[in-house]
C-alpha positions in Angstrom: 99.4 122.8 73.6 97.2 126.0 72.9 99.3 129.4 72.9 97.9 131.7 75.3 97.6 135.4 73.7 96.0 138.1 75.3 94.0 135.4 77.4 93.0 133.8 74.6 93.9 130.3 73.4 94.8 129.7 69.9 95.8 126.3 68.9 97.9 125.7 65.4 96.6 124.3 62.1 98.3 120.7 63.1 96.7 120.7 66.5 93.2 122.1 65.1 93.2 119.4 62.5 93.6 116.9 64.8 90.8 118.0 67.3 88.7 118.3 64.1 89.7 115.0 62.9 91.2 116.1 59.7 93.5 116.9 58.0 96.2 120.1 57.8 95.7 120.1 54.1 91.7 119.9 54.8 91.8 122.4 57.4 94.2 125.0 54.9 91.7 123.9 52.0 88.1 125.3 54.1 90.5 128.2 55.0 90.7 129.5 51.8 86.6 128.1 51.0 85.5 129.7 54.1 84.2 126.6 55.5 86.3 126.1 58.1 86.3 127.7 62.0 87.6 130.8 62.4 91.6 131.9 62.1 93.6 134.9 62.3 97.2 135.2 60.7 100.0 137.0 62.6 102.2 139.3 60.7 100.3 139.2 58.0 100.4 139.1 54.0 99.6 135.5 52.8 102.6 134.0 54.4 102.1 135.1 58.0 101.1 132.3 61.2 97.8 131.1 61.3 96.4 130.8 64.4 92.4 129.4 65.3 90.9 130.4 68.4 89.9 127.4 70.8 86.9 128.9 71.5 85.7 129.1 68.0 87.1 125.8 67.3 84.9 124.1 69.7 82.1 126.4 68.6 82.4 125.5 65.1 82.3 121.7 66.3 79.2 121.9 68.3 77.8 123.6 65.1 78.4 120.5 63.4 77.5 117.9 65.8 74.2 119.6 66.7 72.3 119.2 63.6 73.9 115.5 62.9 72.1 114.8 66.4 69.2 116.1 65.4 69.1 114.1 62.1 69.2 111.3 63.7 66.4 111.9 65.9 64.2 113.1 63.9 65.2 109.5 61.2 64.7 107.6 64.8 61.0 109.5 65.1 60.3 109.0 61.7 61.1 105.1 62.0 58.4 104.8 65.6 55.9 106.6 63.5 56.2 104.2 60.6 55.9 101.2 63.3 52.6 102.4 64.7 51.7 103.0 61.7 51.6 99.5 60.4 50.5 98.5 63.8 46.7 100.4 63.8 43.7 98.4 62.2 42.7 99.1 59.0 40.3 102.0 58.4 36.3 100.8 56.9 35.6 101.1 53.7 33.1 104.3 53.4 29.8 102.6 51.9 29.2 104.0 48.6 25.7 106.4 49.2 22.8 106.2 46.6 21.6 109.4 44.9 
């Protein structure tokens, strides 16, 4: 259940990971890489609560999903290209010209 502070919602590392679909360990791992959504710690010095922000949670998501849709369009566009492709006629051989 997100934490409302300030009129924000913040949701804990257990209940980020699991909207993510990871992890705690993961989530604490691309907290310290940088590659995870954004946090803030309360009180804090390395031991205080971590806290991530719902919105930047879901922001960091649609990050994510966004280009992996777009990969697979474009590999779906790529694979109709390659079918009409095959499917033209062959071009004519140019005709060699004399000099």
């Amino acid at each position: 259940m997100p934490r409302n502070i300030q009129g924000r919602a913040y949701l804990s590392p257990a209940e980020t990971a699991e909207a993510i679909g990871c992890s705690v360990r993961t989530l604490g791992n691309w907290r310290l890489d940088g590659s995870g959504p954004a946090f803030m710690r309360l009180y804090g010095g390395p031991r205080g609560r971590v806290l991530y922000d719902l919105e930047a949670v879901e922001l960091w998501i649609a990050a994510r999903i966004a280009p992996a849709r777009i990969a697979e369009k474009m590999k779906a566009d790529r694979a109709k290209v390659k079918a009409a492709r095959g499917s033209l006629p062959a071009l004519p051989e140019k005709a060699e010209e004399s000099v």
